[in-house]
TORKOL-4160 file (C-alpha; in steps of 0.2 Angstrom, whole numbers, padded with zeros to 4 digits, m for minus):
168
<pt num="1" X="m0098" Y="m0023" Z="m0112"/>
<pt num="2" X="m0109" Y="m0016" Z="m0097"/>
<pt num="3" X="m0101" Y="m0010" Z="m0082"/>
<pt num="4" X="m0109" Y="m0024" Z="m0075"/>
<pt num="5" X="m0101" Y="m0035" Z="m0087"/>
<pt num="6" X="m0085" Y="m0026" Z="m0081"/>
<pt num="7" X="m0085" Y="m0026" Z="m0064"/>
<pt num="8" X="m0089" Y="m0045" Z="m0064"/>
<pt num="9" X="m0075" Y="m0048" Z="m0073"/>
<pt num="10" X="m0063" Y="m0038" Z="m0061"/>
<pt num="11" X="m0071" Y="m0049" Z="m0047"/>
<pt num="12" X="m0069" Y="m0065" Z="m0055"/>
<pt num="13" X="m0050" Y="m0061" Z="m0054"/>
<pt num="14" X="m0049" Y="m0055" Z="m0038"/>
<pt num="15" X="m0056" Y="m0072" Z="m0029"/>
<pt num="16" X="m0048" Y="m0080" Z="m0043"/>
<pt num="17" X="m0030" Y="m0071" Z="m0033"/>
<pt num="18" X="m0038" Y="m0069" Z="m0016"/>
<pt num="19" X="m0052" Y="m0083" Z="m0013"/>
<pt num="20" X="m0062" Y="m0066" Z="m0009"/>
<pt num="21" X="m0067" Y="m0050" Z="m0019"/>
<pt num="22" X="m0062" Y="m0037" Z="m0004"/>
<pt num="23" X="m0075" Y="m0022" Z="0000"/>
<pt num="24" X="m0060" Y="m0009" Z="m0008"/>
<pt num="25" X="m0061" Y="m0017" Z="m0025"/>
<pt num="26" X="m0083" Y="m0020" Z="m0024"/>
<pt num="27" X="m0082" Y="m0001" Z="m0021"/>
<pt num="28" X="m0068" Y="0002" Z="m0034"/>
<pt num="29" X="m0077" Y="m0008" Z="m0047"/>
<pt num="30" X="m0092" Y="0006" Z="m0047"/>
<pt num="31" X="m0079" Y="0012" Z="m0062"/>
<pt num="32" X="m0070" Y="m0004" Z="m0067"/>
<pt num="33" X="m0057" Y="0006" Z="m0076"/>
<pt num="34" X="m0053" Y="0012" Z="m0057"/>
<pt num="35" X="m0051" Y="m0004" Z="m0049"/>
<pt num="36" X="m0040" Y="m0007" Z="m0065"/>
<pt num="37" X="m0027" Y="0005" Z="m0063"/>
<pt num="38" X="m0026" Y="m0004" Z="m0043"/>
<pt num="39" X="m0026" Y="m0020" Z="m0047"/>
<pt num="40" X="m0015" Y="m0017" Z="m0062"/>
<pt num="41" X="m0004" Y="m0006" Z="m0052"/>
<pt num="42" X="m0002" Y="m0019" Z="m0036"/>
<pt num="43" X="0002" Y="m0031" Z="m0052"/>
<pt num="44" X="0015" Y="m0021" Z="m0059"/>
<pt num="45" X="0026" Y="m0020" Z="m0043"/>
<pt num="46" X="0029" Y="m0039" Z="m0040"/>
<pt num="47" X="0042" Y="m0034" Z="m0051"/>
<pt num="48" X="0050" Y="m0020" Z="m0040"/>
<pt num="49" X="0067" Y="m0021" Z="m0033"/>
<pt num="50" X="0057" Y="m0019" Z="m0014"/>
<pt num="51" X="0053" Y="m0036" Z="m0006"/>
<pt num="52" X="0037" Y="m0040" Z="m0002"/>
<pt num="53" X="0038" Y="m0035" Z="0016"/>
<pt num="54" X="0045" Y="m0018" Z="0010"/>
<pt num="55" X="0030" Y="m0016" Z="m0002"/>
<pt num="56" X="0018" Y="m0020" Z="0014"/>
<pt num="57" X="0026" Y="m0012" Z="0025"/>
<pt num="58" X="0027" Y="0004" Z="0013"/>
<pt num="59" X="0008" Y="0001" Z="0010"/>
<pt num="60" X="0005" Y="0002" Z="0029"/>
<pt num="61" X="0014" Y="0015" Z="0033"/>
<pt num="62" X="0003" Y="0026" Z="0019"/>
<pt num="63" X="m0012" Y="0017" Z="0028"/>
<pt num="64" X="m0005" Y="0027" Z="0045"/>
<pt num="65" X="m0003" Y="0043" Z="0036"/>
<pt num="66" X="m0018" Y="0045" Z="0027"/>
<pt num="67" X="m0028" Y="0037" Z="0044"/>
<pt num="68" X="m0037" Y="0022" Z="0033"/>
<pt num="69" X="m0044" Y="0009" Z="0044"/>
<pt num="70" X="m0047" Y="m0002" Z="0032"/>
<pt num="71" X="m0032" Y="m0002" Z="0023"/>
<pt num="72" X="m0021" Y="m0003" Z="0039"/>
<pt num="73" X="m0032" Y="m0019" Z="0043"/>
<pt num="74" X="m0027" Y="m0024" Z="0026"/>
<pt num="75" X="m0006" Y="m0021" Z="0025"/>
<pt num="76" X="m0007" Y="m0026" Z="0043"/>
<pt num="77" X="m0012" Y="m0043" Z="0037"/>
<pt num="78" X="m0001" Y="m0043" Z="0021"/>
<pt num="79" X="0014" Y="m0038" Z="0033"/>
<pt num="80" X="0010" Y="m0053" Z="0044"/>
<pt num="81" X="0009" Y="m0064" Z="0027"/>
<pt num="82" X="0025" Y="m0056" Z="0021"/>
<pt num="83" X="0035" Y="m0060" Z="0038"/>
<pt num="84" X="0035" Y="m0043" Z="0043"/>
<pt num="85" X="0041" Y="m0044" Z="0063"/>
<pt num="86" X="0023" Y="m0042" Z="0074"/>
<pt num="87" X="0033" Y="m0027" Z="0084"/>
<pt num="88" X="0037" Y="m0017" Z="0068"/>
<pt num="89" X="0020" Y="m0017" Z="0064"/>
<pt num="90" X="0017" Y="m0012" Z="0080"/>
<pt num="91" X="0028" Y="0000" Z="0079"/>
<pt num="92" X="0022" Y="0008" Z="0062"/>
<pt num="93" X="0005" Y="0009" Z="0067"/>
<pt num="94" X="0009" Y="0020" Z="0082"/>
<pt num="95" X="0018" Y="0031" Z="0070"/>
<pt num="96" X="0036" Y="0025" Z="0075"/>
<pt num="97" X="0051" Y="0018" Z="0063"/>
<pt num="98" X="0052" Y="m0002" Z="0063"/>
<pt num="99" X="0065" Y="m0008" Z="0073"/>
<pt num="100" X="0074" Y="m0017" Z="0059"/>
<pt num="101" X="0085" Y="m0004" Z="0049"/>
<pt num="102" X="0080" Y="m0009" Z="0030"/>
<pt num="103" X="0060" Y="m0006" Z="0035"/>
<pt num="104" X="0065" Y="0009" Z="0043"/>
<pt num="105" X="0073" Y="0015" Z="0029"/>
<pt num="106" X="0058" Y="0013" Z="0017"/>
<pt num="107" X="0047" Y="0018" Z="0031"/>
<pt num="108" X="0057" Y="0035" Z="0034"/>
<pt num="109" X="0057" Y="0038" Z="0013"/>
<pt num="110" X="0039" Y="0035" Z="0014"/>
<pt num="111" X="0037" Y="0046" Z="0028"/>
<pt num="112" X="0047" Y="0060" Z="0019"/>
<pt num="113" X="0040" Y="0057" Z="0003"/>
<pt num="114" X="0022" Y="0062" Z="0010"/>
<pt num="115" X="0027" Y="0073" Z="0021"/>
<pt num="116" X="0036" Y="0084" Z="0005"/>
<pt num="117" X="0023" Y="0077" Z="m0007"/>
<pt num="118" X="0039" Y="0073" Z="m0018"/>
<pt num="119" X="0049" Y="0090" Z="m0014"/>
<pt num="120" X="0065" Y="0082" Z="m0009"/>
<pt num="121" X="0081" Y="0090" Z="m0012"/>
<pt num="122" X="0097" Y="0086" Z="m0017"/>
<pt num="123" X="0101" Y="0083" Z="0003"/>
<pt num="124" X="0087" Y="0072" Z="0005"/>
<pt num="125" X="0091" Y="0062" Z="m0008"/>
<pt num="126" X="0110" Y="0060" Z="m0002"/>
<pt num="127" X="0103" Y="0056" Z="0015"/>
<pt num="128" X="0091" Y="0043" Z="0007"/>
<pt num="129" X="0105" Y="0033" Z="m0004"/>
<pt num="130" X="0116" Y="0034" Z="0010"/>
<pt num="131" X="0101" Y="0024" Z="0022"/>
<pt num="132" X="0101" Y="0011" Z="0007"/>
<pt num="133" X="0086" Y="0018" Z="m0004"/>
<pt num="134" X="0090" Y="0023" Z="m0021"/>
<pt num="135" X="0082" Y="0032" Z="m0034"/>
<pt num="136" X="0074" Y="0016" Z="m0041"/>
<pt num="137" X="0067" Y="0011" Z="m0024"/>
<pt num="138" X="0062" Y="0030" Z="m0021"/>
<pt num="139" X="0050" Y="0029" Z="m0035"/>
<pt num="140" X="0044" Y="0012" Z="m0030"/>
<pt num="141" X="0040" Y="0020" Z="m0013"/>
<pt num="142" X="0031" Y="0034" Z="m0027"/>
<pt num="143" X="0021" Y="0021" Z="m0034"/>
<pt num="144" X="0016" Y="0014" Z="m0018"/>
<pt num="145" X="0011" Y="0031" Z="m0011"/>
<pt num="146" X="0000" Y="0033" Z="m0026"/>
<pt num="147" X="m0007" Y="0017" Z="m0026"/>
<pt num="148" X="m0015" Y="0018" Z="m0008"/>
<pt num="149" X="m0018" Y="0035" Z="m0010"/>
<pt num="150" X="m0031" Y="0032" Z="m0021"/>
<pt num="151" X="m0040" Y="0016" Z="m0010"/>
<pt num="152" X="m0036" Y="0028" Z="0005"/>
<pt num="153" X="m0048" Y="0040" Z="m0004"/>
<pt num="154" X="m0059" Y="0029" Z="m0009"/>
<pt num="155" X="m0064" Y="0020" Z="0008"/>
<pt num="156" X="m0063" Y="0038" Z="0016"/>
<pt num="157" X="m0077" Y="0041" Z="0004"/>
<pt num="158" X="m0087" Y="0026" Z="0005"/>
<pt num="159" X="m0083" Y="0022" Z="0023"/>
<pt num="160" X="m0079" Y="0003" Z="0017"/>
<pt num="161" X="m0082" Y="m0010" Z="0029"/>
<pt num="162" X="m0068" Y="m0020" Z="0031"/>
<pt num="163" X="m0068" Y="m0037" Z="0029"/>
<pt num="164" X="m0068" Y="m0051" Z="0041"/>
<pt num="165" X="m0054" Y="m0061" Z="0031"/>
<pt num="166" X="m0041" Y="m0047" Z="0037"/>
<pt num="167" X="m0042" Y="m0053" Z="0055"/>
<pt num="168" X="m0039" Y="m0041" Z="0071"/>
């Protein structure tokens, strides 16, 4: 099978999913084994103990981090989708903790998580489980982290447009 072959494969399932094939995955899909592991890895956490609005408000709060417009467009959608309250995105996307305490506690683990690049101490991870987040979620919060480092990345390297179905 071509790359091309490939790529319109991985595209077909994306609007199959999204009614749209995002600019992120059309640039991932230059290696379809990249746009792969994303998809695949997006995938694998509907299964994760952290709700949907954790996930998106995880994935946003990575966006803010690694200063990624377009994925901040996209998590700030897919927080609205997930009932993520309008001032905690808000809030996240000034850099600040969500008011409600279960997303600032997966906010604050994401934050200490990049911030450490994973060196957390035996402290840390007391203070983490006592604010609600075990070790389970922690490396859910991992996973997240490395998922949206890698489309960070790559829309800092291609400078992807983003797309007009994520709204303002």
């Amino acid at each position: 099978m071509t790359v091309k072959d490939e790529a319109a494969d991985v595209f077909e399932a994306v609007t199959a999913k999204f009614g749209f094939v995002p600019n992120l995955i059309r640039e991932m899909a230059r290696s379809p084994a990249v746009a792969r592991v994303y998809l695949g890895g997006q995938q694998a956490m509907a299964s994760a103990s952290l709700s949907a609005p954790e996930q998106q408000i995880v994935q946003l709060a990575v966006a803010v981090y690694n200063e990624c417009p377009y994925c901040r467009a996209a998590h700030r959608g897919g927080c609205r989708q997930a009932g993520v309250p309008q001032a905690d995105i808000e809030l996240v996307e000034k850099g600040s903790l969500p008011e409600d305490r279960r997303l600032q506690s997966v906010v604050s683990a994401t934050w200490q998580v990049l911030d450490t690049r994973g060196w957390l101490g035996p402290s840390d991870l007391a203070s983490l489980e006592a604010d609600g987040i075990d070790r389970a979620q922690l490396y859910e919060v991992v996973a997240l982290v490395g998922l949206k480092t890698i489309s960070n990345y790559v829309n800092h390297i291609a400078h992807t447009p983003i797309d007009s179905q994520f709204g303002k």
